[in-house]
Structure formats: structure tokens, C-alpha cells
C-alpha positions as CSV (number, residue, x, y, z in Angstrom):
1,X,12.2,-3.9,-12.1
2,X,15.8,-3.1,-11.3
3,X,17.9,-6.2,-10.0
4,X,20.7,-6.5,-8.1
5,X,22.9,-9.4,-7.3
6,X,23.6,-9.3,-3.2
7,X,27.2,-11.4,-3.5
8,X,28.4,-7.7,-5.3
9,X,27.5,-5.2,-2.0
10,X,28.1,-5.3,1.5
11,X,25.0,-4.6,3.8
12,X,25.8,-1.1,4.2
13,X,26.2,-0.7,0.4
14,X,22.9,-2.8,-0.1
15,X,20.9,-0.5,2.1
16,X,22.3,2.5,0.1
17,X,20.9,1.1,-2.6
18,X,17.8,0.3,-1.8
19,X,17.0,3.4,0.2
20,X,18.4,5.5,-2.8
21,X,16.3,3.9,-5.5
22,X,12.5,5.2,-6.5
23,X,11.9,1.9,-9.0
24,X,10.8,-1.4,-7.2
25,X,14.1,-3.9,-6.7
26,X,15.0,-7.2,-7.1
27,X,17.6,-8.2,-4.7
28,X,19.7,-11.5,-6.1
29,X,21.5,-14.0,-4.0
30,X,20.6,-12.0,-0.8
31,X,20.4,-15.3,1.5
32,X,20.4,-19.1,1.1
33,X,16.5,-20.2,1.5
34,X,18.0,-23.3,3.3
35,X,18.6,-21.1,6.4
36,X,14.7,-20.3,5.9
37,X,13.6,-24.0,6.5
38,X,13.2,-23.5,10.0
39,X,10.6,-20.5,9.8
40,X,7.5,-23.0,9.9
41,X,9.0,-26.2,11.9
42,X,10.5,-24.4,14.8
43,X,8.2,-21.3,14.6
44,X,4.5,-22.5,14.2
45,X,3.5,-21.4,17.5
46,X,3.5,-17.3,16.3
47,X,0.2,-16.2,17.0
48,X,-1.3,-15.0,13.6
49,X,-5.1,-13.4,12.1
50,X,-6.2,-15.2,9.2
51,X,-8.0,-12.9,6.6
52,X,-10.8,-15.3,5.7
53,X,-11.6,-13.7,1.9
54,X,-7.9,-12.4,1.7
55,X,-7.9,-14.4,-1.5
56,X,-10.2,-11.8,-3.6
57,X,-7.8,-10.0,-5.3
58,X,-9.1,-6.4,-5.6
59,X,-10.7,-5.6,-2.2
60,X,-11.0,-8.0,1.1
61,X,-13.0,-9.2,3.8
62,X,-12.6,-7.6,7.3
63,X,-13.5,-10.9,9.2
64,X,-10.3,-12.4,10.6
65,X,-9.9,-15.5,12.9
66,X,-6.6,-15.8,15.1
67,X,-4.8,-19.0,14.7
68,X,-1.1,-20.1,15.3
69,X,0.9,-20.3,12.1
70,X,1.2,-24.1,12.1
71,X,-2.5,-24.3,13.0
72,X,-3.1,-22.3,9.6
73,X,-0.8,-24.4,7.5
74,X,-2.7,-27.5,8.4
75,X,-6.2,-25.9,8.3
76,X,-4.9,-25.0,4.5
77,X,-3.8,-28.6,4.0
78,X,-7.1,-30.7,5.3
79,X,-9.8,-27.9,3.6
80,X,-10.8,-26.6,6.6
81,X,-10.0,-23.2,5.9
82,X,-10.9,-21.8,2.3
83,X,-8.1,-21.6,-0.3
84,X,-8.7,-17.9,0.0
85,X,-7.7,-17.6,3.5
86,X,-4.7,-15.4,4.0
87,X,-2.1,-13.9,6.3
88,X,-1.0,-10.9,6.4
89,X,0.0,-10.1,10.1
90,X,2.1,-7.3,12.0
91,X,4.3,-9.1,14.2
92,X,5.1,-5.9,16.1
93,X,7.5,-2.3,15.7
94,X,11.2,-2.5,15.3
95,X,13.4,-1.0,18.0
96,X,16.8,0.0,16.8
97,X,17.5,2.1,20.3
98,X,20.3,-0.4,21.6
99,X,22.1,-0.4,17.9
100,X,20.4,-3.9,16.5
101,X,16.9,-5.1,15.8
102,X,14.7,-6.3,17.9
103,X,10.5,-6.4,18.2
104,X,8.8,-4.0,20.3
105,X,5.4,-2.8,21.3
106,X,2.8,-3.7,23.9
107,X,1.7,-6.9,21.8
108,X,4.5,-8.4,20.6
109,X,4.3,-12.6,21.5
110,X,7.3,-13.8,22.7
111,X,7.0,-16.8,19.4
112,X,7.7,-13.2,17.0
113,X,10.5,-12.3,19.3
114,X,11.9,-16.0,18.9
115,X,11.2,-16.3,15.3
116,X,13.8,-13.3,14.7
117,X,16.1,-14.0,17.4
118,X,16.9,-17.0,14.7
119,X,16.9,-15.0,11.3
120,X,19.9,-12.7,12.5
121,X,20.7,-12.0,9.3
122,X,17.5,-10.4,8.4
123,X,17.3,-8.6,11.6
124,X,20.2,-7.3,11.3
125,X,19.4,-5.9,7.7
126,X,15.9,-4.7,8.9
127,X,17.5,-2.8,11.3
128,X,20.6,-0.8,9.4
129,X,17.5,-0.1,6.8
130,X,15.8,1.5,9.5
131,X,18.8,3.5,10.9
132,X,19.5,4.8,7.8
133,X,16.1,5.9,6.7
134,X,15.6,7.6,10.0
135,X,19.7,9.4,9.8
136,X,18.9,10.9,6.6
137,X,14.5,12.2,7.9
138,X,16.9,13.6,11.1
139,X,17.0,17.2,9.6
140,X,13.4,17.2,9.3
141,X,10.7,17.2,11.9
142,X,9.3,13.4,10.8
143,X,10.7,10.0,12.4
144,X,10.5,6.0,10.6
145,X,8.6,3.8,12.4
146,X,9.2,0.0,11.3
147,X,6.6,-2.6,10.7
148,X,7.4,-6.3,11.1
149,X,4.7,-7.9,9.1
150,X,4.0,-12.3,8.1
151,X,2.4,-12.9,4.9
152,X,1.6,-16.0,4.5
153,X,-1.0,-17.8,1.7
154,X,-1.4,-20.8,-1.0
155,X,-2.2,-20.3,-3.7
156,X,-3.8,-17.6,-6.0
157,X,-4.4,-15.3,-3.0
158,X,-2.1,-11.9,-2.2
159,X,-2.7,-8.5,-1.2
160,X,-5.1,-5.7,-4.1
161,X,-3.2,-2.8,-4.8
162,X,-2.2,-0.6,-2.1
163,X,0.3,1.3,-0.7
164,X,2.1,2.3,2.5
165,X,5.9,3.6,3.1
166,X,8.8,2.1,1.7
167,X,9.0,-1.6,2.0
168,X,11.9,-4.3,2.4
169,X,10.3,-7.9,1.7
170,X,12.3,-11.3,2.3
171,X,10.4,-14.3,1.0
172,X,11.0,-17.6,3.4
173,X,9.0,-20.1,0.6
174,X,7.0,-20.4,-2.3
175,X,7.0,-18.0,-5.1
176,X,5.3,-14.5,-4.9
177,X,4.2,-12.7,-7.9
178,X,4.8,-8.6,-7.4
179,X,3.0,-5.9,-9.6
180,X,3.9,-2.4,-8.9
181,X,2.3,0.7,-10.9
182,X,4.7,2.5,-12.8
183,X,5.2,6.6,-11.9
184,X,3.7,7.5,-15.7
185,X,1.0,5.0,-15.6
186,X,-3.0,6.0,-16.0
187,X,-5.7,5.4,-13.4
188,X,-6.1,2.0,-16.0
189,X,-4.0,0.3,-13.8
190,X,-6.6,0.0,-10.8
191,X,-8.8,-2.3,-13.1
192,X,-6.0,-4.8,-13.5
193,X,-7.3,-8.4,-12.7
194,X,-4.8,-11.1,-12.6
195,X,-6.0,-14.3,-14.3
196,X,-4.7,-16.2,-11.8
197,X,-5.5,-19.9,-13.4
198,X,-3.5,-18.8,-16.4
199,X,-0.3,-17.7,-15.1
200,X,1.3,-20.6,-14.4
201,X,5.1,-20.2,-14.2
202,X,4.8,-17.5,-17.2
203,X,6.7,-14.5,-16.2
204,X,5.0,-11.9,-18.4
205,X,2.3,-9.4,-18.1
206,X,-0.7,-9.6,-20.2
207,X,-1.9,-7.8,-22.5
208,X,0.7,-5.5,-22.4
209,X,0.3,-4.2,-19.1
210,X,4.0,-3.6,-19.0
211,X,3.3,-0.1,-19.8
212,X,1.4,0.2,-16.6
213,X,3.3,-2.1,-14.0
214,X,6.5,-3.5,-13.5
215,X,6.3,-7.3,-12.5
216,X,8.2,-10.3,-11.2
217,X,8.6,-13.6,-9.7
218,X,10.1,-13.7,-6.3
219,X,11.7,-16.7,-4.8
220,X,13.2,-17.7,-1.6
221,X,16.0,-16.3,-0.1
222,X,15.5,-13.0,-2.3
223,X,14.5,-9.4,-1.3
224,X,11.9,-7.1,-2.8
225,X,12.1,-3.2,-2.2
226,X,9.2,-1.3,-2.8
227,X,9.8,2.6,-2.9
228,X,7.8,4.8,-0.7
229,X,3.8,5.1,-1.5
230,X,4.4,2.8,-4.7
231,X,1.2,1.6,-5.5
232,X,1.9,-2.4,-5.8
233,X,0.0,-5.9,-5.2
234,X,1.1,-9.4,-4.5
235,X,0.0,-12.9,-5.6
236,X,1.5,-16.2,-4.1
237,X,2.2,-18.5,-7.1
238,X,2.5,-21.6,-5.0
239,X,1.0,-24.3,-3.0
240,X,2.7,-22.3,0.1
241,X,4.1,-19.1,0.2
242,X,5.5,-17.2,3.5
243,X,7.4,-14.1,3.8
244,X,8.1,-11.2,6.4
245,X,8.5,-7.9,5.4
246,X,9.4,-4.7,6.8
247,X,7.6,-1.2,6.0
248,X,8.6,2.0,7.4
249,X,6.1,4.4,7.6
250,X,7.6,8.1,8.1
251,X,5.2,9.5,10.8
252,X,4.1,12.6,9.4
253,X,0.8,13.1,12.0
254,X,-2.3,14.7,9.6
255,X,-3.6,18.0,10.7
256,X,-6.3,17.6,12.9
257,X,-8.7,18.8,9.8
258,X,-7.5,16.0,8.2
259,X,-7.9,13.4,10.8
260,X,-11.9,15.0,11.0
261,X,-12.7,14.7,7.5
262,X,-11.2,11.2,7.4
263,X,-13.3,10.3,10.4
264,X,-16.3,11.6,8.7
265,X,-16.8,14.2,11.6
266,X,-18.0,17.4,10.4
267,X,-19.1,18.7,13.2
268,X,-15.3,18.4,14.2
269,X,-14.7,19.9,10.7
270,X,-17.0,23.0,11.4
271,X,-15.5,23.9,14.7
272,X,-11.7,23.4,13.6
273,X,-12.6,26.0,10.5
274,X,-14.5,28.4,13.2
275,X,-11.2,28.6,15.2
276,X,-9.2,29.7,11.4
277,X,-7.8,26.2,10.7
278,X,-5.6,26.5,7.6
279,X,-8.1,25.1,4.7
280,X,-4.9,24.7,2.1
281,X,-2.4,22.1,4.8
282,X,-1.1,19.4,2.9
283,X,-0.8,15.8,3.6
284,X,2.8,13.8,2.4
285,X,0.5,13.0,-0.5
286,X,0.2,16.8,-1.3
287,X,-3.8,16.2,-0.6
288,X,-5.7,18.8,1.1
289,X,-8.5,18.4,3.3
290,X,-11.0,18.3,0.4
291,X,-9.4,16.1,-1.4
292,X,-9.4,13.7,1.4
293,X,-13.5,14.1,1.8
294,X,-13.9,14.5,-1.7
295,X,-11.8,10.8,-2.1
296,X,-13.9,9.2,0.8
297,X,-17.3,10.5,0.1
298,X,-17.9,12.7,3.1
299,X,-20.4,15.2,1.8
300,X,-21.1,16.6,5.5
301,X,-17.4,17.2,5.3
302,X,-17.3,18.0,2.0
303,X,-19.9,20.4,2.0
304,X,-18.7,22.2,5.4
305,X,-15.4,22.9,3.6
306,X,-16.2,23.9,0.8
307,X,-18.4,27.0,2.8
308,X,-15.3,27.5,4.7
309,X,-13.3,28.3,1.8
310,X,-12.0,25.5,0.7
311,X,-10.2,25.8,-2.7
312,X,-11.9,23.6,-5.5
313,X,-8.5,24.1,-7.6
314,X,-5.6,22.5,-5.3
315,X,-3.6,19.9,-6.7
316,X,-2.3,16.8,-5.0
317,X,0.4,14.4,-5.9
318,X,0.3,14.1,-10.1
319,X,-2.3,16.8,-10.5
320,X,-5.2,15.7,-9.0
321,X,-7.9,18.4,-7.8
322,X,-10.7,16.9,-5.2
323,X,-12.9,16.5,-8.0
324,X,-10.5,13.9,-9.9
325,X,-10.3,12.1,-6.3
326,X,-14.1,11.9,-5.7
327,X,-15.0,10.4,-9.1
328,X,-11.7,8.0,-8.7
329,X,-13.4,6.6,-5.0
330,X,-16.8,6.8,-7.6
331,X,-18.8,8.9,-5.3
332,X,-21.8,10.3,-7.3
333,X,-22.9,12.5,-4.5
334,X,-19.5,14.0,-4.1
335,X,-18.8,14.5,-7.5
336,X,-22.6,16.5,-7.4
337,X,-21.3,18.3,-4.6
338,X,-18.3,19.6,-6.3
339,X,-19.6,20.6,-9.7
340,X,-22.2,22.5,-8.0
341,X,-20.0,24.7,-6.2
342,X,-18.2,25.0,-9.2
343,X,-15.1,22.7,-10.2
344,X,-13.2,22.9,-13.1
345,X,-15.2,19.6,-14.9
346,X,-12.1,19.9,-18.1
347,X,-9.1,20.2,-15.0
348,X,-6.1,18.0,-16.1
349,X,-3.9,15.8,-14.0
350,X,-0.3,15.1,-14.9
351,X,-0.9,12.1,-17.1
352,X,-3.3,14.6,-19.4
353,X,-6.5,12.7,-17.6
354,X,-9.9,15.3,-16.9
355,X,-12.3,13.6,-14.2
356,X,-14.6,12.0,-17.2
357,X,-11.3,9.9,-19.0
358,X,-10.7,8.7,-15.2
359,X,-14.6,8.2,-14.6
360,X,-14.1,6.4,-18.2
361,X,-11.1,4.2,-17.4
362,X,-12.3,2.8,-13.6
363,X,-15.3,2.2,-15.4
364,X,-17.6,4.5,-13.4
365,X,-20.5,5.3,-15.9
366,X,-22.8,6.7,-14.6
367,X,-20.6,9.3,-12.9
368,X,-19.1,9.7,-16.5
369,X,-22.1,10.5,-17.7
370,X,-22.7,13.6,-15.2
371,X,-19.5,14.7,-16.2
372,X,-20.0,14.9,-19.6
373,X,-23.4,16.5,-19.4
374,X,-21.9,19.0,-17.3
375,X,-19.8,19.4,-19.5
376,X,-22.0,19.9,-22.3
377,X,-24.0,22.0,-20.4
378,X,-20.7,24.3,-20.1
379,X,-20.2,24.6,-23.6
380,X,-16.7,23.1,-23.2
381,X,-16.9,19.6,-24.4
């Protein structure tokens, strides 16, 4: 990862930075964690939702039981609450409108509203990175919505791999592990487990992996940036780690195909296409409506696109065609779907990848296997 050292910019010149970077950074020296000691004394009344298997690293529970944040800390400390319970909370939107930060939206406790009345620092940063991002979208028809999120966890747990817009993390204690998939890496990356018991204080990737990911340790009082839909995961490397974080999603609303497919709706889907819906609009991600059905397994969806003339061959971001998304989500029936109606079994991606070497490397055999008898039954293998 890129790292800068904070003592050598001035906020303005940091949030240039940051906003003009597309690697994952480091930011040095940003604060003294000292002024974070507060965050849990003075602030343990902010209402949170404890992710109860948050600890699994790849995939979590949905069940969640709201606590306060000092509530959580000491359910952590007597056993009452598993070592896997984790935080991850929105806090509430940030409103720049009067020129400085501040929480808004319906839900917002007046504890969050507290908690960042007393990190001024970070507010204030949160904020310029937010004016900025939505001064240079202002030409465009798409607005930055900010996200005020608390992570909070012991250790071993952290957030799978995902993604969401750019990102501005502050960590307030502990130490938080960071793994973010490089632009030229495979579909390998997905099936990345972190030994957690044999990481220790070791700063470097196994096996190699540094081919696939970046990585590092962050520690209090530094920043993290994440660039926009960077595929990354966390993993708290201490007996208690806390952050809060800031993403800004640039609202980009799908087109109402999209929104049907991803609701499974294909009755929705079938009357949108009798009206002349464009099949072909794009999502940010470049995705069209079938490769959104195709990723989720909608084959009601799937299949009513595909007789509205849906196009088997468009290519979202790095390459992939609908069929690469279905067997990526490992959806047999989908996958049946689309070779039946005729797509491309040998199509490419950017990386050089057909549907079977990504069927190969997320270790999806059995859909492997139907690609490679299609293929064989093609004559192009």
C-alpha cells in the first residue's frame, strides 16, 4: 500500500491525495491516539447492533442484537457474548450543508452526535473529503452521500471481502489488519482465508498472496483510504479494536430493470421489457441487467431477459459476460440457463480467465465440470 506521513500535508493537500489515489493508503502520523482515549469512557452510551457470527471471516450471520457500546465491551470481557461478536454500525449520513460536519438522518442518537461533536478533528476531515468528492461528481448528474460507520471487535473477527464507495477509516484502538485485492489480481483472491491463530504481529502475507492483495497493520491515530469499489477485508489483531469510518457512496440510482432483477421480480422484469425498457443500461459496475440475474441466480429473471433480447455477450467491469458472473455466485441453474441459450463457454475476461478457470479457481466443480463438457461437446476445448 502507498503511505503517506500526515505532518508533510495540510488537510486540504491530504484530501487531494487521497481522493486522487486508486491504490489503498496508509496515512502516517494523521492524529495522536491519546486524543482517542475518550471514544469508549465518555462515549459508551452510542446505541450499537452487535453482529453475533461477525467473527466468520468469509460470510456472516444476519442475527444482530442492539446493545450500547460499553454494554458490548463488557459482554466481550465476562464471555457473555461470543468472541465472534462484532460491530459494525452506521451511526448515521454526514451533512456538510452549513460548511462543517455533522450527523444527519431520521435515526441518528443524540450519543453519535456527541461522540463527534468531541473528535473535531475527524469531523472536520470527514467533511472537506466529502465536499471535495461531491465538487469534482458536480458536472455530472450523481451526488456523494456519506456514511458514518463504528466497527468495533476483539480479536480475530473483521469484515469478508466486500466493497462499497471510497472509504476514509480512522482507527481509535487496537490494531486492524487490512487486505485489499489488487486491480490485476484473479478471481483466486475470493478463496483467501486468513489463518488468524498464526498471524501474530507478522506483517506479511502468506503464501505469496502479495501478488493478489496489498496488506497492512493499522494502528491508532492512523487513516486508511480505500479507493472506490476496491474489493478489501478487515481483521482486528487485538484484544480490542474500534474505529469509525467514513464511505461515500456516489448515488447513481439502478434502472428500474435493475432494481427488478435484483429483487428477483420477474413479473416486474416482463412488464418493464413490454413497455421497450433498454435491455443493454449499465450499472457504475458496467453490469447489465443479466449480468445482475445471472450473478444472483434469478432464472425467472434470467430467463425473461434473455427472451427479451437480452445480449449474452456484454461485458462488465474487467471483462466479465453474465455467464462469468453466474458461475462466480456458483449458480448451476444459471450457468444451465445461459449455455442453453447459447453463451460463449471459451469468452475471456481481462485477466485471460474463461468461466471454467473461474469455476476452477472458486473451487466450484461441479459447475466446472458442465463447463468443460460443454465445452467438449462444442469441439472447442
Amino acid at each position: 500500500m502507498a503511505v503517506i506521513d500526515a505532518r508533510e500535508l495540510s488537510e486540504d493537500a491530504l484530501v487531494s491525495v487521497l481522493l486522487g489515489s486508486d491504490v489503498p493508503v496508509v496515512v502516517r502520523s494523521w492524529q495522536d491516539s491519546s486524543s482517542f482515549g475518550h471514544i469508549l469512557d465518555e462515549h459508551g452510551d452510542v446505541p450499537i447492533d452487535v453482529i453475533l457470527e461477525g467473527g466468520r471471516y468469509r460470510g456472516e450471520s444476519t442475527t444482530e442484537e442492539p446493545m450500547a457500546l460499553a454494554d458490548y465491551a463488557a459482554a466481550l470481557r465476562n464471555a457473555s457474548l461470543p468472541d465472534s461478536a462484532y460491530v459494525f454500525t452506521e451511526l448515521g449520513g454526514v451533512d456538510v450543508s452549513l460548511g462543517g460536519f455533522a450527523l444527519g438522518g431520521p435515526n441518528v442518537s443524540a450519543p453519535a452526535r456527541h461522540l463527534f461533536a468531541q473528535t473535531p478533528e475527524l469531523g472536520q476531515l470527514l467533511a472537506a473529503a466529502l465536499a471535495r468528492q461531491n465538487a469534482e461528481l458536480s458536472a455530472v448528474p450523481h451526488r456523494t452521500d456519506g456514511r458514518v460507520l463504528l466497527s468495533a471487535g476483539t480479536w480475530g473477527n473483521g469484515r469478508p471481502f466486500h466493497q462499497h464507495g471510497p472509504a476514509l477509516f480512522a482507527l481509535v484502538a487496537g490494531v486492524k489488519r487490512w487486505f485489499v485485492r489488487r486491480p490485476n489480481a484473479t478471481f483466486a483472491w475470493q478463496t483467501f482465508e486468513i489463518p488468524r491463530e498464526t498471524l501474530l504481529a507478522a506483517d506479511a502475507l502468506p503464501n505469496d498472496w502479495s501478488e493478489q492483495l496489498w496488506q497492512c497493520a493499522q494502528r491508532p491515530g492512523e487513516l486508511v483510504w480505500v479507493p472506490d469499489l476496491q474489493q478489501h477485508a478487515t481483521l482486528n489483531h487485538a484484544a480490542w479494536t474500534i474505529g469509525l469510518t467514513m464511505v461515500m457512496d456516489v448515488v447513481a440510482p439502478l434502472s428500474p430493470l435493475h432494481e427488478a432483477v435484483q429483487a428477483g421480480d420477474a413479473a416486474e422484469v416482463r412488464q418493464l421489457l413490454a413497455r421497450g425498457v433498454n435491455t443493454e443500461a449499465a450499472a457504475p459496475n458496467g453490469g447489465t441487467a443479466l449480468h445482475y440475474a445471472a450473478g444472483l441466480g434469478h432464472c425467472e429473471a434470467l430467463d425473461a431477459l434473455l427472451v427479451g433480447g437480452a445480449s449474452l455477450q456484454a461485458r462488465a467491469r474487467q471483462g466479465l459476460t453474465p455467464l462469468h458472473m453466474a458461475v462466480a455466485g456458483g449458480h448451476r441453474e444459471a450457468v444451465e440457463l445461459l449455455l442453453r441459450r447459447g453463451a460463449e463457454v471459451n469468452a475471456r475476461n481481462q485477466h485471460g480467465l474463461t468461466p471454467r478457470d473461474l469455476a476452477l479457481q472458486l473451487g466450484h466443480v461441479a459447475v466446472a465440470q458442465r463447463l468443460a463438457d460443454a465445452c467438449l461437446a462444442l469441439g472447442t476445448c
